[in-house]
N, C-alpha and C positions, 0 to 999 in steps of 0.2 A: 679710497677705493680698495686699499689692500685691507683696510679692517670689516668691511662689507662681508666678505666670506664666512669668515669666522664667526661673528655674530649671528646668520641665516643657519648655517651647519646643525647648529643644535636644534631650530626651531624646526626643523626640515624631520628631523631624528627625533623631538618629540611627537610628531604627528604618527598612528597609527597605522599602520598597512591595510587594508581593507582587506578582509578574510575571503575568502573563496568558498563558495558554496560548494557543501556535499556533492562528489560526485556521483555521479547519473550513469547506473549500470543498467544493460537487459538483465532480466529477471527471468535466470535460465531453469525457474522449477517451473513458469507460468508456459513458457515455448513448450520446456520440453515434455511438461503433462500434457500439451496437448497434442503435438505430436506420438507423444506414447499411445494415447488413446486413439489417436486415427489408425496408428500403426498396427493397434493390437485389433480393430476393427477389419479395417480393408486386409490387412493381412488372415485372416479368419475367412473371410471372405475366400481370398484366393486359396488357402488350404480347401475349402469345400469345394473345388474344381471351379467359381464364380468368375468372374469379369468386373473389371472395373468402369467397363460398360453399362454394368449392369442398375448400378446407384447412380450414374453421372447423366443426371436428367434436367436440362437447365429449366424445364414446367414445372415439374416438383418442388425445385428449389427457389424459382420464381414465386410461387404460391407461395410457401412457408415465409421466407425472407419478406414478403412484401403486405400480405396478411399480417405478421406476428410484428412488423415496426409499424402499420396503421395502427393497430388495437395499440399499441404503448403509446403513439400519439393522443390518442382518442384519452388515457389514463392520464397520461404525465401533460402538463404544463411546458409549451414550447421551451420557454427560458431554463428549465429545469435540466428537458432531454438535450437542446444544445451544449446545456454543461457536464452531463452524461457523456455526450458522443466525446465533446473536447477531454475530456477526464479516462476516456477509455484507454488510453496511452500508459495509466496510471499501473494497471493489471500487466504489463509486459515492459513495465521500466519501476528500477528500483534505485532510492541512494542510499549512500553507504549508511553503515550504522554512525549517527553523530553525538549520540547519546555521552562516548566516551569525552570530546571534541568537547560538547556541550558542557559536560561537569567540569573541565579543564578550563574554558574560560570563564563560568562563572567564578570558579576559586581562584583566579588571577581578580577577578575582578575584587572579588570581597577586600583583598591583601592590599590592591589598591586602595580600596575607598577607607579600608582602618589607617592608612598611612597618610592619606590627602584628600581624605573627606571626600562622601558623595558625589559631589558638583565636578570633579574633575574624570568622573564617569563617560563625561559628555561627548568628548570626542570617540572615545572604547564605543560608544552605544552608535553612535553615525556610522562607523566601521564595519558592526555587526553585519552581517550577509542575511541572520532568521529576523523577518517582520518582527513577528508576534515577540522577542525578546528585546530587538532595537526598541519596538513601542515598550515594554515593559520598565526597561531602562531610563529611557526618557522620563517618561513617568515619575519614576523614583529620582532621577537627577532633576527634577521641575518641585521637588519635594509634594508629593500627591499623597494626602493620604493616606495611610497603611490600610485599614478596612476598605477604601472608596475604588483604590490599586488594586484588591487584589477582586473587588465587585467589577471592576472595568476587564480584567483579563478572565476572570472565569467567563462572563458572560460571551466574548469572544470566544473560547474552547468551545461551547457548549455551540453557539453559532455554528462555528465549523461543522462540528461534529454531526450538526441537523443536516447542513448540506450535506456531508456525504453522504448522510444514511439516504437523503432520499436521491441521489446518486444511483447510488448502489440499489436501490431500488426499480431502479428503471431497467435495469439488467435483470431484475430478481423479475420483474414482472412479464418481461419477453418470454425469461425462463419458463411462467407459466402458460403463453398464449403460446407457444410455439409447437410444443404435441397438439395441441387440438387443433390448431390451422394445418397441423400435420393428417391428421383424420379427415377435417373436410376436403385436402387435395386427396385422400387417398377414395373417397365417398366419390368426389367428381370425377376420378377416372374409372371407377366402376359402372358409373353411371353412361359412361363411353361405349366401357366394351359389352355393357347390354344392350346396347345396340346393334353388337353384329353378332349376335348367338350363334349364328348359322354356320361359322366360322371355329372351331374348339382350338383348332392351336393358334387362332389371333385372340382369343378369348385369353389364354393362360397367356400369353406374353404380355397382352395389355393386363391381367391381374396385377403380374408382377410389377409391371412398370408402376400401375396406381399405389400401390404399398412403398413405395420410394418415396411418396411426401410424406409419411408414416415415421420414416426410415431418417429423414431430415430433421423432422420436427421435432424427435426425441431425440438428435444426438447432438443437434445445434442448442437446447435445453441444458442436456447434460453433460453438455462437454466443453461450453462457450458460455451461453449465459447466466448458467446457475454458480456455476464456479468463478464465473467474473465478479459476478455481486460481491460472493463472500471475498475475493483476495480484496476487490475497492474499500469493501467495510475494515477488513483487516488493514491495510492501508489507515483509513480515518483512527483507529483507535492507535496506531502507535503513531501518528502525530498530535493525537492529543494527548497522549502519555508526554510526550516531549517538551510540547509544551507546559504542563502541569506539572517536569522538574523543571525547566527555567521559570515557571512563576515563584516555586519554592525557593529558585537560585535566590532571585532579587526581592523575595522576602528577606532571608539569611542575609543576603547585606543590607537594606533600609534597619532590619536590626542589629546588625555590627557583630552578629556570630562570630566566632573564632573560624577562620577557613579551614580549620583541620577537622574541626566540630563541624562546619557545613561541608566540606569531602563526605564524611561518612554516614551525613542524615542522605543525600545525593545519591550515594553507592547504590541503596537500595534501588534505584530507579535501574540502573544499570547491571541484566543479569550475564554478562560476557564475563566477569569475572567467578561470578558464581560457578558458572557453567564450570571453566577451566577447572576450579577448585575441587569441585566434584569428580570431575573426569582426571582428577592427578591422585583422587584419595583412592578411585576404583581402581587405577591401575597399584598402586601402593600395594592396594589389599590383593590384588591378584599376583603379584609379587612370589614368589617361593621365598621362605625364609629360609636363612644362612642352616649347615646342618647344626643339628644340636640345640637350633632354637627356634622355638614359639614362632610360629606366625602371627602378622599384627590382628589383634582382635580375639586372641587364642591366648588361653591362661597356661 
């Protein structure tokens, strides 16, 4: 019984920790552009002596909203827009960058596997927290191929990459049905207040009211829908960047690169350091030099 411990302790301490997935932040450019925009709208608004009466029409906004998501129905493919509405979370939630994270365990990994061979991959690759890497992993620890590997994961990127676009499409498309469902409610209240002609100041109040679905339909376009599409689309290409360095990762180890030589093919994928680099050579240069000498860049 007393050697029972000692013996388990190790095996308990070989076994891997299971990584925690990137944290899941709001995406305070996505709130707060659109916040700015309403602010810079309704606020314009009240500078011109207006009411917030004046736009807050729930028929207007009925029509637009309810017109412009039938027309997307009628386009998109049920299973497609359900994964649209579910994915729309996507545009107002961000994780962290894991890019750095990512190069970090690939190069633990490589240093492993030149030390005890591939196969002992296996548990590191159960552990992983990213699919598409645990699957890559496997893979290469099942000894797959190098060509038929790296035809099984691109074809997965590219997958992806179809769904979002057409994702993000489904927003892009609202974006275009929604000024013109904007028009027809602004047409059917005109069609209203020609009715009571006889009337001139129910006539310009119903005007106004009617140009409110006008008023929805271009700004629910340009300031929700068309912008969603592109952050979703933005969204799809930098996870398939992501993935596209982890397939390079577990290329560089099935080939037994050196990890210092796979660090700096990797680097490139990752531009935070670039950035810094840049932004510490600008400050440099903006620097005053000592008296009596040269400024850097300056003969």
């Amino acid at each position: 019984m007393a050697d029972a411990s000692p013996k388990t302790a190790p095996m308990a301490a070989a076994a891997p920790e299971r990584r925690k997935s990137p944290a899941i932040r709001p995406d305070f450019a996505t709130i707060g552009g659109i916040a700015l925009a309403l602010a810079g709208i309704l606020g314009g608004l009240l500078l011109e002596k207006g009411s917030l009466q004046d736009v807050a029409q729930m028929t207007a906004a009925m029509i637009v909203m309810g017109g412009t998501l039938g027309a997307v129905l009628v386009t998109t493919p049920l299973p497609v827009f359900l994964r649209a509405c579910k994915g729309l979370g996507g545009a107002f939630l961000e994780t962290g960058d894991s890019t750095a994270a990512t190069i970090d365990s690939l190069i633990r990994y490589a240093s492993q596997a030149r030390k005890s061979g591939i196969v002992s991959l296996e548990m590191e690759a159960a552990a992983n927290p990213d699919p598409f890497l645990r699957k890559a992993l496997n893979l290469a620890v099942d000894g797959t191929d190098l060509q038929e590997l790296r035809k099984m994961m691109e074809l997965d990127i590219s997958l992806s990459e179809m769904t979002g676009e057409a994702e993000a499409k489904v927003w892009e498309a609202a974006g275009g049905y929604a000024p013109t469902i904007g028009i027809i409610g602004a047409v059917m209240g005109l069609i209203q207040v020609m009715k009571n002609l006889e009337d001139i100041k129910a006539v310009g109040h119903g005007i106004a009211v009617a140009f409110v679905a006008t008023v929805y339909g271009v700004a629910s376009a340009n300031i929700f829908f068309l912008p969603v599409a592109n952050k979703l689309r933005g969204r799809t290409r930098a996870a398939a960047l992501l993935k596209d360095l982890a397939l390079e990762g577990v290329m560089g180890i099935i080939e037994g690169l050196n990890p210092s030589l796979l660090r700096t093919k990797l680097n490139a994928y990752n531009q935070e350091p670039l950035r810094a680099a840049k932004s510490k050579a600008a400050k440099t240069a903006a620097k005053p030099a000592p008296s009596g000498q040269p400024a850097p860049g300056q003969t």
